[in-house]
Residue, then its C-alpha position, 0 to 999 in steps of 0.5 A: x513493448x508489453x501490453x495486457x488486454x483491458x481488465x473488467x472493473x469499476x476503474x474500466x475505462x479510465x486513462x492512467x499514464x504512469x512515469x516509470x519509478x520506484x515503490x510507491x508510484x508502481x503501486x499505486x498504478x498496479x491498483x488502479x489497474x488491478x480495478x480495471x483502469x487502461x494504464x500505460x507505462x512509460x519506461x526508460x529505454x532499456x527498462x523492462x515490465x520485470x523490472x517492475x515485477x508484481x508491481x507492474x502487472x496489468x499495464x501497457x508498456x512503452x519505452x521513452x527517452x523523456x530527454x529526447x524532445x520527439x519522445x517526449x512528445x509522444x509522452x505529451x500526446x499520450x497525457x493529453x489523451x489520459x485521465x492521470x498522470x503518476x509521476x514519482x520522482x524529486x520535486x522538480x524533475x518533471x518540470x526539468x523535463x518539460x513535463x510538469x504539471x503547468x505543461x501538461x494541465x494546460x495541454x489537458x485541463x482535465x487531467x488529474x497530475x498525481x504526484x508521489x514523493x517521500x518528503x513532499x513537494x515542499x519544505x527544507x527536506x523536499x529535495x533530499x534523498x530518502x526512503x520508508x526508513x527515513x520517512x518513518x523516522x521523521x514522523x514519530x512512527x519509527x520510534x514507536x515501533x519498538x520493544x521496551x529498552x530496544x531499538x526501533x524495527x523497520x516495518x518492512x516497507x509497509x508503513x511509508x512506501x504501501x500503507x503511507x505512500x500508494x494508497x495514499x496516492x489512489x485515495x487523492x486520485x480517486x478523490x480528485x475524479x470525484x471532484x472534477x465530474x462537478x468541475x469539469x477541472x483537474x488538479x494536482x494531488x501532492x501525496x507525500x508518504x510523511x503525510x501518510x504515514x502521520x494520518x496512518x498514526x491518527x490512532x496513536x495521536x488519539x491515543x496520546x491526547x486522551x493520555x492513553x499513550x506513553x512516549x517509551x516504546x513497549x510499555x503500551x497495550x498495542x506496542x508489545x507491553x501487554x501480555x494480552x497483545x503480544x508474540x510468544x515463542x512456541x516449543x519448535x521454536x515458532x510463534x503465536x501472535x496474541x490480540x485478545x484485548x477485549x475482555x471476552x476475548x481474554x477470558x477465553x485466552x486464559x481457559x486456552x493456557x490453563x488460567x481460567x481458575x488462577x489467582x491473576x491481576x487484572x488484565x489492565x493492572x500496567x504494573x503487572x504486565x511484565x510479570x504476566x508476559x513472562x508467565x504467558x511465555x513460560x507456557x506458550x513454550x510447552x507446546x508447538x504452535x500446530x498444538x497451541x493452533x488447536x487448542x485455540x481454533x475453536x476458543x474465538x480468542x483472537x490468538x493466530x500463528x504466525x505463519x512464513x510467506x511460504x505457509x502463507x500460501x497454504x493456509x487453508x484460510x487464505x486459500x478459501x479466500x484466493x487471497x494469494x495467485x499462485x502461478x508462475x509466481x505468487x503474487x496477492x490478488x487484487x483488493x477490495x474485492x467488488x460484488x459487480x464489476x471485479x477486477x483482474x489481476x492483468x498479466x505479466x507477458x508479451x505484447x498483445x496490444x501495441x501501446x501505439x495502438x492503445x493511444x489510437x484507441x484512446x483517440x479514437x473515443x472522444x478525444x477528437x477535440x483539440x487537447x488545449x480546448x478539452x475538459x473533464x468530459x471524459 
């Protein structure tokens, strides 16, 4: 077992048990306990913390075989005690292992039972296999993510498991708490990263209904079709990652690559866009990127380089900020960030707390109702 003493945070206070699982689950319950929540994790047997690795920072652990009825029953008796539940596994391997939401909701009427799953709880694709890939190809996004005459890019795993998937999942939590200080009731929240990622395409889906977006990947102002809003190479083989939409901006951008004076189409004439990326790229290969960095670092027009993980670190921007925790590894910090009550990044080491203990304590604070009896008065 690992433990990491209670953090300070918004979240300090708040009872989370997390099934240990892949991806978007662990990321999920990293964020609540990077914002203060206690979050005990159960593993199966022969699971460590550094499976998890960032990702399972900041918890308590206790290994369970949750096929064993004794063992589920001090899985059972930490639930009756908490304020979530993460689980994410198919749909229906919870309610296989005596787990799912009628057993635990009626052991703890107030719990918040957050489920987090690819395809969702229902529907023809519900109990298949997938991953952020799959999901992303299903909604439209995938395809959407693509240069002109290209085949898609799989955005790493931001979009469907991060983006889609374990923020998606702390809003319903979050949410459902809120309700329940009204209805002394909890629920459960169904979080599915097709769903996600569909709400983290509304800005597209916008865009397309006011006509303002083509079907054909690339051609479009913010998909790489723009020669204003785009990713050129530099001399030393790097690259500048330009996002001067607004007109002001552009102007700018122009006086950095010589243009102010030129005889240009208008930034918005589609038809030329092609032509003005090849002329963007054509001078954007002149000068390496620490060259292009100076010549735009006091123009204010929205032009960066595009760093490496490893110059990442050392940017002095993201420095300043404590953006990235450098220690033994290197990890993101907690986000957002809280003016009162800030929270804690937790620890990845030894136990300090026995997670037995952490169920006492639970007890200990107002738990001595009977759990079948027991409301969100938490």
């Amino acid at each position: 077992m690992t433990d990491t003493a209670p953090s300070p945070g918004p979240l300090r206070g708040l009872r989370v048990v997390e099934i240990a699982a892949l991806g978007s689950a662990p990321f999920a319950a990293m964020m609540l306990a990077d914002a203060g929540a206690e979050v005990l994790r159960i593993n199966r047997p022969g699971q460590t913390t550094d499976d998890a690795g960032i990702l399972g920072r900041g918890r308590t652990t206790l290994s369970l075989d949750l096929k064993d009825p004794c063992e589920r029953d001090r899985a059972l008796d930490a639930i009756d005690r908490a304020d979530v539940l993460i689980e994410g596994f198919r749909p229906g391997v919870m309610e296989r292992l005596r787990l799912g939401p009628d057993t635990c909701l009626g052991r703890n009427p107030a719990l918040i039972y957050a489920r987090m799953t690819g395809w969702g709880q229902d529907g023809p694709l519900a109990d298949t296999a997938g991953h952020d890939l799959n999901y992303l190809a299903l909604t439209g996004a995938l395809r959407s993510i693509a240069r002109q005459g290209e085949v898609p890019v799989p955005p790493l795993n931001l979009v469907g498991d991060y983006g889609g998937g374990g923020m998606l999942l702390v809003t319903g939590i979050l949410a459902a708490l809120y309700e329940r200080v009204s209805s002394n009731v909890g629920q459960v929240v169904d979080a599915a990263m097709i769903d996600g990622t569909s709400l983290l395409m509304s800005g597209i889906w916008n865009r397309k209904a006011t006509g303002n977006w083509s079907s054909e990947p690339g051609t479009n102002s913010i998909d790489s079709g723009a020669h204003f809003y785009n990713v050129y190479r530099t001399s030393d083989d790097a690259f500048m990652a330009v996002g001067s939409i607004e007109p002001q901006f552009y102007q700018r951008l122009l006086l950095g690559l010589g243009l102010a004076d030129a005889d240009l189409p208008a930034q918005q004439d589609r038809a030329q866009w092609p032509a003005m990326k090849d002329r963007f790229a054509s001078i954007f290969r002149t000068q390496t990127r620490e060259e292009w960095t100076v010549v735009f670092a006091e123009l204010d027009a929205c032009v960066s380089p595009v760093l490496t993980l490893d110059e990442a670190v050392t940017d002095p921007h993201m420095q300043f900020r404590n953006t990235l925790i450098r220690g033994e590894r290197v990890e993101p910090a907690p986000a957002p960030r809280y003016s009162r009550t800030p929270g804690n990044a937790g620890g990845h080491g030894e136990n300090t707390e026995p997670a037995t203990t952490l169920m006492t304590r639970w007890a200990s604070t107002d738990c001595t109702t009977p759990a079948t009896t027991r409301t969100g008065q938490h």
